[in-house]
OpenMM code with the backbone's topology and positions (N, CA, C; nanometers):
from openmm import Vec3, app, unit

residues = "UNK UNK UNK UNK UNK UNK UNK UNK UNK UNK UNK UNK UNK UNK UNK UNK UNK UNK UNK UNK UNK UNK UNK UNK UNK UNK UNK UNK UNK UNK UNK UNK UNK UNK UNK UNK UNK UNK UNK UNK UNK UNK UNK UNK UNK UNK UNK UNK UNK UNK UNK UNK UNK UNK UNK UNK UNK UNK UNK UNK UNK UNK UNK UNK UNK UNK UNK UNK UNK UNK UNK UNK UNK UNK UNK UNK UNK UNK UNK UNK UNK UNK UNK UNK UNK UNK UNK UNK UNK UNK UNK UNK UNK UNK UNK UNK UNK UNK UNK UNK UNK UNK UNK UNK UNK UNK UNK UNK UNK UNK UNK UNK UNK UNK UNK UNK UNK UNK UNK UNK UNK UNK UNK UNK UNK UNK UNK UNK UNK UNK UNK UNK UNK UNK UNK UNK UNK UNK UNK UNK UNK UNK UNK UNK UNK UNK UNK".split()
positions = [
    Vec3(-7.5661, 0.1306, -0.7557),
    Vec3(-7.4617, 0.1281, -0.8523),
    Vec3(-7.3416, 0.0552, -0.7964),
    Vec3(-7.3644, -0.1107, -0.8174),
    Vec3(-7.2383, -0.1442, -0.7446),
    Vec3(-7.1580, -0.1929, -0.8561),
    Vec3(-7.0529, -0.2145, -0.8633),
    Vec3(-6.9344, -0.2673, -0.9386),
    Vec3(-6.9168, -0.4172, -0.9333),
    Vec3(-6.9169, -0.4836, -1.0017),
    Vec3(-6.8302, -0.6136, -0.9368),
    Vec3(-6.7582, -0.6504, -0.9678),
    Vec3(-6.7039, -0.7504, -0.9120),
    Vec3(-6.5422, -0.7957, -0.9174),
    Vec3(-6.4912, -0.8079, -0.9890),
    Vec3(-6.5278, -0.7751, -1.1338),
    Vec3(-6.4563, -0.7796, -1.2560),
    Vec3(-6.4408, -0.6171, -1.3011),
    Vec3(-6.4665, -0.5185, -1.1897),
    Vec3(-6.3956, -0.3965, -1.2027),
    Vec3(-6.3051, -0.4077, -1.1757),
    Vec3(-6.2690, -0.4447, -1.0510),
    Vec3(-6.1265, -0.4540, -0.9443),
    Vec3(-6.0265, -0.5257, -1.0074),
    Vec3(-5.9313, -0.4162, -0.9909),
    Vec3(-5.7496, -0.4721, -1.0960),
    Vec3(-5.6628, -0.4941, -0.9381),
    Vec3(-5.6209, -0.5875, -0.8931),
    Vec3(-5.4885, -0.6085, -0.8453),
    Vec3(-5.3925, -0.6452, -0.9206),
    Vec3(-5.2792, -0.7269, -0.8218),
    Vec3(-5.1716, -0.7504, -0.8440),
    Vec3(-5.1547, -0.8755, -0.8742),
    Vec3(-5.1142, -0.9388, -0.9429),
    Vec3(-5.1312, -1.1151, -0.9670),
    Vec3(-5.0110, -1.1659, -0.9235),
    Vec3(-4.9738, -1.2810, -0.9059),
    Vec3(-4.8520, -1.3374, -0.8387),
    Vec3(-4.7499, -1.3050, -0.9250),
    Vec3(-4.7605, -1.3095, -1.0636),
    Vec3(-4.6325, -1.3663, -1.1816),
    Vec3(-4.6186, -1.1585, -1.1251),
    Vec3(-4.6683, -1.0585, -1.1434),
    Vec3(-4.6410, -0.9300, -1.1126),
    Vec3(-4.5346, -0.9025, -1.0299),
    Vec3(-4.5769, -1.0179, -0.8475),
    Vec3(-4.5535, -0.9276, -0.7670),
    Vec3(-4.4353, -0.9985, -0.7656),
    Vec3(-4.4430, -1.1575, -0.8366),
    Vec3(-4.2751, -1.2012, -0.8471),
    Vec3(-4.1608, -1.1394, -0.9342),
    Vec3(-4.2216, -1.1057, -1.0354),
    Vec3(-4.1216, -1.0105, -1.0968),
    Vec3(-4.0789, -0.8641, -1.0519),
    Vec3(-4.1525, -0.8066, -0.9704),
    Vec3(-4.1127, -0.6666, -0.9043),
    Vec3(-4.0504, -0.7419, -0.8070),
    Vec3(-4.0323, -0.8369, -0.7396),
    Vec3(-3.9632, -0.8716, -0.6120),
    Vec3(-3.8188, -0.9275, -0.6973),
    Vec3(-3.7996, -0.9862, -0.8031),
    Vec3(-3.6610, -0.9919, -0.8457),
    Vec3(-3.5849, -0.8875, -0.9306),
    Vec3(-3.6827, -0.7562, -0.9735),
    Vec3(-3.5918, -0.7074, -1.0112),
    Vec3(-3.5835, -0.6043, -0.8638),
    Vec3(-3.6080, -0.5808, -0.8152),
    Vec3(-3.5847, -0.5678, -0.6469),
    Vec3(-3.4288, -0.6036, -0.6066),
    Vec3(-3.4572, -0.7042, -0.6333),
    Vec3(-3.3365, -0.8080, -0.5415),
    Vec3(-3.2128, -0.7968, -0.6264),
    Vec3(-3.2601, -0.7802, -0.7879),
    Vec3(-3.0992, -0.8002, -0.8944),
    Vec3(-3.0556, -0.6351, -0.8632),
    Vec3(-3.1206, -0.5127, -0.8099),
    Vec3(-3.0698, -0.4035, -0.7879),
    Vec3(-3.0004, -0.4097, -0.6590),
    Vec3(-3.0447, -0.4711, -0.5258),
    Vec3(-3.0095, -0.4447, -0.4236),
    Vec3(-2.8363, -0.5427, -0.4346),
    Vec3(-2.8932, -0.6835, -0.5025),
    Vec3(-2.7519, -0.7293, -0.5195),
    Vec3(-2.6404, -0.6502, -0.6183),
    Vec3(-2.6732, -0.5714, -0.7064),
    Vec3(-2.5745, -0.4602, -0.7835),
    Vec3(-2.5288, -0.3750, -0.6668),
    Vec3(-2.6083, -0.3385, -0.6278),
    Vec3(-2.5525, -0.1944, -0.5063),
    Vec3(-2.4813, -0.2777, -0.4240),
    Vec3(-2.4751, -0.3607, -0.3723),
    Vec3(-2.4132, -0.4521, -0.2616),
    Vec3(-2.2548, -0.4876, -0.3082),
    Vec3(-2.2444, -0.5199, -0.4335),
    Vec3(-2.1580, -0.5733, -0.5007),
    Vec3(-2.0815, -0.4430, -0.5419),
    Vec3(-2.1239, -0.3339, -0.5525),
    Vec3(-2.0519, -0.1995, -0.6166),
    Vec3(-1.9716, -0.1579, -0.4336),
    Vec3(-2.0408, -0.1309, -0.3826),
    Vec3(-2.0321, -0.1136, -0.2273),
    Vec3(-1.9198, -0.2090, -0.1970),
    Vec3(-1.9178, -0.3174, -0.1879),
    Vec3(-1.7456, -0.4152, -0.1701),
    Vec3(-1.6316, -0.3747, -0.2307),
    Vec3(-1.6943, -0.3817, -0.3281),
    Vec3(-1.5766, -0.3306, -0.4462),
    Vec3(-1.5323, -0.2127, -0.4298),
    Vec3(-1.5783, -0.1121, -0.3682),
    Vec3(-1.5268, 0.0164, -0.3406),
    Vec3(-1.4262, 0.0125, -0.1956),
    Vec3(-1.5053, -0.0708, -0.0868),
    Vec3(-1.4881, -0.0680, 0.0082),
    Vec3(-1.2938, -0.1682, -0.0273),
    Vec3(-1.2838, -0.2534, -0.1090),
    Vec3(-1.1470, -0.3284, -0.1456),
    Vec3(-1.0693, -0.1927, -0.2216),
    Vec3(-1.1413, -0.1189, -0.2653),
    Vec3(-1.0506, -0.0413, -0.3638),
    Vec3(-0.9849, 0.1117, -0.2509),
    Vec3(-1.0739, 0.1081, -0.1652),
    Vec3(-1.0644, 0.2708, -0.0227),
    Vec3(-0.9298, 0.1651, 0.0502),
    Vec3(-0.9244, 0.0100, 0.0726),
    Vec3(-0.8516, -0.0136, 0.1555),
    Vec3(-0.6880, -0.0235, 0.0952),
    Vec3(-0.7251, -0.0793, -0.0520),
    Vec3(-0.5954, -0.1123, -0.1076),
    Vec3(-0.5087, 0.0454, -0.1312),
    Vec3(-0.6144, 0.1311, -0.1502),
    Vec3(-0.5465, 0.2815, -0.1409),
    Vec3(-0.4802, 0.3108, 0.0232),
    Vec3(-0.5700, 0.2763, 0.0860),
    Vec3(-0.4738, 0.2917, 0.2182),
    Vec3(-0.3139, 0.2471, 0.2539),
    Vec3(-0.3466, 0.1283, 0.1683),
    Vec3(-0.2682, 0.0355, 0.1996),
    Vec3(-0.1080, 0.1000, 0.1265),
    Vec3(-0.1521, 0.1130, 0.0068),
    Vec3(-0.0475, 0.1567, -0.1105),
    Vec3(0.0165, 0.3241, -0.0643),
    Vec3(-0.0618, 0.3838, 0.0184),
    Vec3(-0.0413, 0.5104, 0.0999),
    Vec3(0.0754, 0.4718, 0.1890),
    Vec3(0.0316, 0.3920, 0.2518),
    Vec3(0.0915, 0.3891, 0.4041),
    Vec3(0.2166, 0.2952, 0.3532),
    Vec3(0.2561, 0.2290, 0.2725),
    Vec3(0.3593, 0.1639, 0.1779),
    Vec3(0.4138, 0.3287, 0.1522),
    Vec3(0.3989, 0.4228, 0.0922),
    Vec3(0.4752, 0.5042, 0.0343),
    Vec3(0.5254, 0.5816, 0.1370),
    Vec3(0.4183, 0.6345, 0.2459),
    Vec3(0.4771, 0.6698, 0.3627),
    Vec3(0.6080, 0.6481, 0.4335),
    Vec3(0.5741, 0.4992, 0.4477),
    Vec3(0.6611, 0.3994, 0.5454),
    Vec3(0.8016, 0.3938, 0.4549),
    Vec3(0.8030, 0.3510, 0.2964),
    Vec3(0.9188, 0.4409, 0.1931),
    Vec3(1.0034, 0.5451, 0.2191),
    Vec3(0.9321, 0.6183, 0.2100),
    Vec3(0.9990, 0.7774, 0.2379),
    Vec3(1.0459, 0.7765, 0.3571),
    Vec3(0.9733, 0.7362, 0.4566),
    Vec3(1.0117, 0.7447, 0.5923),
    Vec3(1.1740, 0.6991, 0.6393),
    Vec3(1.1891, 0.5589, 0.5473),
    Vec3(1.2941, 0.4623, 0.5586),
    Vec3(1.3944, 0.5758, 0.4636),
    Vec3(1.3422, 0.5907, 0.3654),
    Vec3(1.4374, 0.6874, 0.2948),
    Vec3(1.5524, 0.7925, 0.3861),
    Vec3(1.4504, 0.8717, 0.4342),
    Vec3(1.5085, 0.9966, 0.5242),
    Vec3(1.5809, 0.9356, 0.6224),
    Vec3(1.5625, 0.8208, 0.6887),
    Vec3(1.6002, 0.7759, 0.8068),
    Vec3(1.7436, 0.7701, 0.7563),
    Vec3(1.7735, 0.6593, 0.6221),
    Vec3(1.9012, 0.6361, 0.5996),
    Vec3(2.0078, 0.7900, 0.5808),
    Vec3(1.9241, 0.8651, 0.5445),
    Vec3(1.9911, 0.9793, 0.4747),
    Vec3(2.0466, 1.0343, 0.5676),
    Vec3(1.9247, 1.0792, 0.6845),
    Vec3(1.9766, 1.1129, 0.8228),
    Vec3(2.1291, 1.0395, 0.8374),
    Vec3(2.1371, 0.9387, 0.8554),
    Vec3(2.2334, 0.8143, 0.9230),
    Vec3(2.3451, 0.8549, 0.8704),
    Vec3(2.3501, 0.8567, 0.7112),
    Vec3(2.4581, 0.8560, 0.6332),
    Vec3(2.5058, 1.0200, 0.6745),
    Vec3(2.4277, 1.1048, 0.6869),
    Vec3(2.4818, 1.2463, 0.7048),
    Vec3(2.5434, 1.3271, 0.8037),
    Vec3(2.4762, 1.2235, 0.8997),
    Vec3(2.4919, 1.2463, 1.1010),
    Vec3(2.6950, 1.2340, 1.0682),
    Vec3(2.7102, 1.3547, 1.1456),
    Vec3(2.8666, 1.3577, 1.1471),
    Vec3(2.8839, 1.2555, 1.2759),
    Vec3(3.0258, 1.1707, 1.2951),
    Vec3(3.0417, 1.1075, 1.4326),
    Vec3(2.9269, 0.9560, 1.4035),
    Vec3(2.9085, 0.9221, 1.3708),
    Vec3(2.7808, 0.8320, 1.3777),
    Vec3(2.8211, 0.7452, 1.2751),
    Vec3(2.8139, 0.6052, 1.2810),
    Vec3(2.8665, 0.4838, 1.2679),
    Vec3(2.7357, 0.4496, 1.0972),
    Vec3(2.7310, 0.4770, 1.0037),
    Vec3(2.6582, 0.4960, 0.9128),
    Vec3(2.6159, 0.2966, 0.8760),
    Vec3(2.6160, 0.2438, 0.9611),
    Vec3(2.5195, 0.1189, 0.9645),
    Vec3(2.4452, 0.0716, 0.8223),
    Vec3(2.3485, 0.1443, 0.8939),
    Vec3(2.2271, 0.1612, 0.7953),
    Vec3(2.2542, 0.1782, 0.6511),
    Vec3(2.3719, 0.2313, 0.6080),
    Vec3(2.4045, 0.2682, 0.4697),
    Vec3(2.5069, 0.1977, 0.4547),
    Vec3(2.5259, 0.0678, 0.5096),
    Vec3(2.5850, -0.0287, 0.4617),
    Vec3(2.6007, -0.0860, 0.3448),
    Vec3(2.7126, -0.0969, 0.2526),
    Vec3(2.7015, -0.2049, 0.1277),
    Vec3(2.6426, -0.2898, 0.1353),
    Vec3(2.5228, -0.3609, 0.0576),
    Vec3(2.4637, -0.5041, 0.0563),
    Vec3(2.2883, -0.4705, 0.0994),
    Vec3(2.2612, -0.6036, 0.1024),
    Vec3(2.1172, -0.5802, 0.1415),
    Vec3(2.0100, -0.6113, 0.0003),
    Vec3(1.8707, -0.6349, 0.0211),
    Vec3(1.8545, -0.7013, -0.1005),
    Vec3(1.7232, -0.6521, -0.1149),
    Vec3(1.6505, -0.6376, -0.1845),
    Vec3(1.4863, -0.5795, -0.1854),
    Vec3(1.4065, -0.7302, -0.2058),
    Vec3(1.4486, -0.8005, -0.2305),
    Vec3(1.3730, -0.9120, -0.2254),
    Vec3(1.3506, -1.0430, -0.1260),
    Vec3(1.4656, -1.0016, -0.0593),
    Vec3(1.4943, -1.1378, 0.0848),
    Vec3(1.5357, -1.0304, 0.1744),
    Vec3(1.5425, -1.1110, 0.3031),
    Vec3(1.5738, -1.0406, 0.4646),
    Vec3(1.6740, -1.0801, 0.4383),
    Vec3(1.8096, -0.9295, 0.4914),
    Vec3(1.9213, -0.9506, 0.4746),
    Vec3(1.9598, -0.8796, 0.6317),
    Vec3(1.9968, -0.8957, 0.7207),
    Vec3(2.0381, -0.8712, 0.8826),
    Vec3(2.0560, -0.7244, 0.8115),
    Vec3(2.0661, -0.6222, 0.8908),
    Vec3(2.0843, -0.4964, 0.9011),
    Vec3(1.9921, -0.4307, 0.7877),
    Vec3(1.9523, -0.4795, 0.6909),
    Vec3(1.8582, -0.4176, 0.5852),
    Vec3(1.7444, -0.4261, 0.5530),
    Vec3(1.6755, -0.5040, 0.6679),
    Vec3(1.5182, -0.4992, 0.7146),
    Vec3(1.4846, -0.4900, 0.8239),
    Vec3(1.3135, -0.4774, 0.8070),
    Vec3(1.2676, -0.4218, 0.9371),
    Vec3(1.1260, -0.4331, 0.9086),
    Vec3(1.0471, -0.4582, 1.0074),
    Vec3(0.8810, -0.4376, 1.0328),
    Vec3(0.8215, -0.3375, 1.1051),
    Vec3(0.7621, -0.2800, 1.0015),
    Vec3(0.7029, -0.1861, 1.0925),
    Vec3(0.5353, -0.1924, 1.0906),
    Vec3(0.4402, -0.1114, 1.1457),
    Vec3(0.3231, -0.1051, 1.1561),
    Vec3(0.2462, 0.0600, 1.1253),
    Vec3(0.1596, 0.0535, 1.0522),
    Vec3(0.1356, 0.1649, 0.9903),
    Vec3(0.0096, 0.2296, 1.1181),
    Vec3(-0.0027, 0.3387, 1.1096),
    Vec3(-0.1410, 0.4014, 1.2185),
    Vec3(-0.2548, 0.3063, 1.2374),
    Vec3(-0.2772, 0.2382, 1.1262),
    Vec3(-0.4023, 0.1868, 1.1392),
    Vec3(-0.3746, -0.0118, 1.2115),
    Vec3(-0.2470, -0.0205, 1.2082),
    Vec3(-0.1903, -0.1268, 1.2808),
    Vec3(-0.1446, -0.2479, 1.1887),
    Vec3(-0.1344, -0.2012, 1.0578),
    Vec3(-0.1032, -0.3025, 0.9748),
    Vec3(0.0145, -0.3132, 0.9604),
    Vec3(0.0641, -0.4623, 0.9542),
    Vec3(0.2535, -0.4550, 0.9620),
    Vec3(0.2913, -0.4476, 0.8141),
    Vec3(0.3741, -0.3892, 0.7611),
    Vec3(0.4599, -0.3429, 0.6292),
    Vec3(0.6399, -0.4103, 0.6611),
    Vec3(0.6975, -0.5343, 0.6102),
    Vec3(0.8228, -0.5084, 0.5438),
    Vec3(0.8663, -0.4479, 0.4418),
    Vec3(1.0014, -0.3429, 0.5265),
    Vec3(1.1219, -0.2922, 0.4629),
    Vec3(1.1986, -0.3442, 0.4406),
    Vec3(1.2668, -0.3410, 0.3153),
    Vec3(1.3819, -0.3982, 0.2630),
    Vec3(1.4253, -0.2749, 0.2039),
    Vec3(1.5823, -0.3183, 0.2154),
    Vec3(1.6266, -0.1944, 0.1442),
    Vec3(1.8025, -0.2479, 0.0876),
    Vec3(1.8488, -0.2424, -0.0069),
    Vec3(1.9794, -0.2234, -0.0693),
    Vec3(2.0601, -0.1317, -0.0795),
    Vec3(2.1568, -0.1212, -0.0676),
    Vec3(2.2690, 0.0083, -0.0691),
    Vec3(2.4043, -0.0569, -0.1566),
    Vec3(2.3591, 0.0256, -0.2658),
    Vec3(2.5400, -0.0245, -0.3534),
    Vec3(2.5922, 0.1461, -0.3960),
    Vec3(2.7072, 0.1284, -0.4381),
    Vec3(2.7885, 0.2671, -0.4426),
    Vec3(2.7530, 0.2934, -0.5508),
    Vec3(2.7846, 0.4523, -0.5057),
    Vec3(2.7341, 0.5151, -0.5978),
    Vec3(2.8587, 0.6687, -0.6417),
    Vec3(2.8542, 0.7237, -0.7696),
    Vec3(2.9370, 0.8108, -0.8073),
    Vec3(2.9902, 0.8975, -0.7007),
    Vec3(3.1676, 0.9215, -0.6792),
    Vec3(3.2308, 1.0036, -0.6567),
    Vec3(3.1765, 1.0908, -0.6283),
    Vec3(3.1519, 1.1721, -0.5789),
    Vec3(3.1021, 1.3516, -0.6037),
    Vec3(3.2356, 1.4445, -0.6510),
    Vec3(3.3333, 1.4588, -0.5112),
    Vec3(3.4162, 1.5113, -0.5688),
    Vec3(3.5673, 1.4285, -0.4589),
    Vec3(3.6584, 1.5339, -0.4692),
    Vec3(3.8595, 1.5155, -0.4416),
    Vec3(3.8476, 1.5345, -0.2979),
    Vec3(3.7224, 1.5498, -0.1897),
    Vec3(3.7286, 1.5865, -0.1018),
    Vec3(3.6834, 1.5044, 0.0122),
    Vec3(3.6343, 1.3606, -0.0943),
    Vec3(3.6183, 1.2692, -0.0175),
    Vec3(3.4441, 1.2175, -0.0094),
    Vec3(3.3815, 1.3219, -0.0424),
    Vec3(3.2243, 1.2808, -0.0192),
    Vec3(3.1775, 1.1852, -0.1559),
    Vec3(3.1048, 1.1061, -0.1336),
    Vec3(3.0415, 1.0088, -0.2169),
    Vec3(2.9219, 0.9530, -0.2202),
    Vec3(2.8728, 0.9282, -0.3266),
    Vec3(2.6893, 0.8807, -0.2853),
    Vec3(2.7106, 0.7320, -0.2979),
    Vec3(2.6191, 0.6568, -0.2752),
    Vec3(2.5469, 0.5439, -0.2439),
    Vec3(2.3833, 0.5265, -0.2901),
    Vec3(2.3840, 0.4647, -0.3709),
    Vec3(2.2287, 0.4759, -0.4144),
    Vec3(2.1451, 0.3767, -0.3225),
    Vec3(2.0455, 0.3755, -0.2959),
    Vec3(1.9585, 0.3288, -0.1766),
    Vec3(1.8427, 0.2825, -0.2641),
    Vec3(1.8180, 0.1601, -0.2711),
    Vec3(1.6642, 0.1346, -0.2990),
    Vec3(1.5706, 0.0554, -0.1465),
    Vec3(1.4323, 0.0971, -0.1511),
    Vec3(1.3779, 0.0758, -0.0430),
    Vec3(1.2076, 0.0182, -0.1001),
    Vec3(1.2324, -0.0896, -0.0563),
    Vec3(1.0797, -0.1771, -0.0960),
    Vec3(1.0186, -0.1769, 0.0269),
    Vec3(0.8788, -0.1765, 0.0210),
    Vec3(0.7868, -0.1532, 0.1143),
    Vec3(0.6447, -0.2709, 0.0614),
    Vec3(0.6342, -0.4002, 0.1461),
    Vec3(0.4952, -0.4502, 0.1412),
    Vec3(0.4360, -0.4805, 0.2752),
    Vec3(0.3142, -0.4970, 0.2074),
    Vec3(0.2484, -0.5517, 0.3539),
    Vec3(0.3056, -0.6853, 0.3971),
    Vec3(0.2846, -0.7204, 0.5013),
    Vec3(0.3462, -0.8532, 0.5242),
    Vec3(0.2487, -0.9838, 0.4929),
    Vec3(0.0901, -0.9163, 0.5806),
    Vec3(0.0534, -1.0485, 0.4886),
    Vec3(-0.0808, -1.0213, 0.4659),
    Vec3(-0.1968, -1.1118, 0.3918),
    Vec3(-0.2882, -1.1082, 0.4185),
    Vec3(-0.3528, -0.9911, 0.3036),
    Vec3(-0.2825, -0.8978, 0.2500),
    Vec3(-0.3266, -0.7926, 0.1464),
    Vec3(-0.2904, -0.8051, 0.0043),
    Vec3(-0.3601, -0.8573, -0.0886),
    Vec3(-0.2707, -0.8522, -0.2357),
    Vec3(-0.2928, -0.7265, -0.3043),
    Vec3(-0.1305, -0.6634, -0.2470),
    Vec3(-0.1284, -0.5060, -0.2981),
    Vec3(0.0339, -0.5229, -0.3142),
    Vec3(0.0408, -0.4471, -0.4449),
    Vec3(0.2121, -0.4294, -0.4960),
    Vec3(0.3003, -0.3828, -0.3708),
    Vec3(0.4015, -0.4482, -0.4008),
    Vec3(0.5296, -0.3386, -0.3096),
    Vec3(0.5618, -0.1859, -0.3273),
    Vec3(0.5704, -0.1330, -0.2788),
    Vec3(0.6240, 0.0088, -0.3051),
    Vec3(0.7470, 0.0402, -0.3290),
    Vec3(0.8032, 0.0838, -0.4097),
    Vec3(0.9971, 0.0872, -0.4084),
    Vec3(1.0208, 0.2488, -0.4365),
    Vec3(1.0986, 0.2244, -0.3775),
    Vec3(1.1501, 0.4097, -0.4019),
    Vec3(1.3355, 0.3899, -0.4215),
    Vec3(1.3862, 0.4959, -0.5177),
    Vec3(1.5306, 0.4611, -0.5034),
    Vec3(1.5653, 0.6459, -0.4878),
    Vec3(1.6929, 0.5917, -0.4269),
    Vec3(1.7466, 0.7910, -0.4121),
    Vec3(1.9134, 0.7421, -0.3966),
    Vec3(1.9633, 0.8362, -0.4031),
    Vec3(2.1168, 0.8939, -0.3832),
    Vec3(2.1528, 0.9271, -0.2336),
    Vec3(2.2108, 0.8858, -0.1642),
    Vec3(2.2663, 0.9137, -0.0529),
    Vec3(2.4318, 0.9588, -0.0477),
    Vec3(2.4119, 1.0649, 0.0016),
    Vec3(2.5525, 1.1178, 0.0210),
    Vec3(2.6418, 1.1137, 0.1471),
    Vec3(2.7883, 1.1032, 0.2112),
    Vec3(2.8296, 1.0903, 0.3116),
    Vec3(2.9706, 1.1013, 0.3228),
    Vec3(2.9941, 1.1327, 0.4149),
    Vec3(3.1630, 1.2055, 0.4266),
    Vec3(3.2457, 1.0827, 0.4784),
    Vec3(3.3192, 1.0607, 0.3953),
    Vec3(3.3960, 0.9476, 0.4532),
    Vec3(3.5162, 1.0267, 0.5098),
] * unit.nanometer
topology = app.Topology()
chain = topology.addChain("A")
for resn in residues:
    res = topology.addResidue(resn, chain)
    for name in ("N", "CA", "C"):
        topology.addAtom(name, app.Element.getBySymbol(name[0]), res)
C-alpha cells in the first residue's frame, strides 16, 4: 500500500514567499512602534528634567531675593527668556548629562505693603541646548524681598 507523490502536500514557493513577507511587514511594525516609543520615553525625560531644572532656578532666585544681608543679583531688573542676557543665564546639565539653557527675566512686580517689601515677577525658560526637538519649559512666580 504505497502512496505516491501525488498524495504528498508541501509548501510551494509563491506560499513560503508570502509567509516570509507577511513575517517581515510584522517584524517591521514592531520595530517601528519600538522607536517611536523609545523617542517618546526620551522626550519625556527630557521635558522632566526641563521642569526640574525650572523649579530648581525658581527656588534658587527666591532663596537670593529672601537671604537677609545678601546682594539679590540674581533678582535683578532685566533679563530676557529668549536671548543670553549676562547675569540671567546659565547652563546646566541634567543627571543623565544633558545640557539645558536657563533664561530667566525679572520685572517688578506689585507693592505688597508701607513697610517696604515688594514682589518681582520672575519668568524662567528652560531648553535643551541642542540636538533635542522638545519645547522649552517656562515657569513664572512672584518673588518677594525686603528692600
Amino acid at each position: 500500500m504505497s502512496r505516491g507523490r501525488h498524495g504528498e502536500r508541501g509548501t510551494s514557493l509563491v506560499e513560503l514567499i508570502v509567509a516570509i513577507t507577511v513575517l517581515m511587514l510584522g517584524v517591521v511594525a514592531v520595530a517601528t512602534n519600538m522607536t517611536s516609543a523609545m523617542r517618546r520615553t526620551t522626550h519625556s525625560g527630557i521635558r522632566g528634567s526641563s521642569s526640574e531644572l525650572a523649579d530648581a532656578k525658581l527656588e534658587e532666585l527666591r532663596a537670593a531675593a529672601m537671604a537677609q544681608g545678601v546682594d539679590p543679583a540674581p533678582v535683578a531688573m532685566g533679563g530676557s527668556t529668549t536671548a543670553d542676557v549676562a547675569g540671567h543665564f546659565d547652563v546646566v546639565t541634567d543627571a543623565q548629562g544633558r545640557a539645558f539653557r536657563r533664561r530667566w527675566s525679572v520685572t517688578s512686580g506689585p507693592v505688597v505693603d508701607a513697610a517696604g517689601q515688594h514682589t518681582r515677577v520672575v519668568t524662567v525658560r528652560v531648553a535643551p541646548s541642542s540636538g533635542y526637538p522638545v519645547d522649552a519649559v517656562e515657569r513664572t512666580t512672584l518673588v518677594a524681598f525686603l528692600k
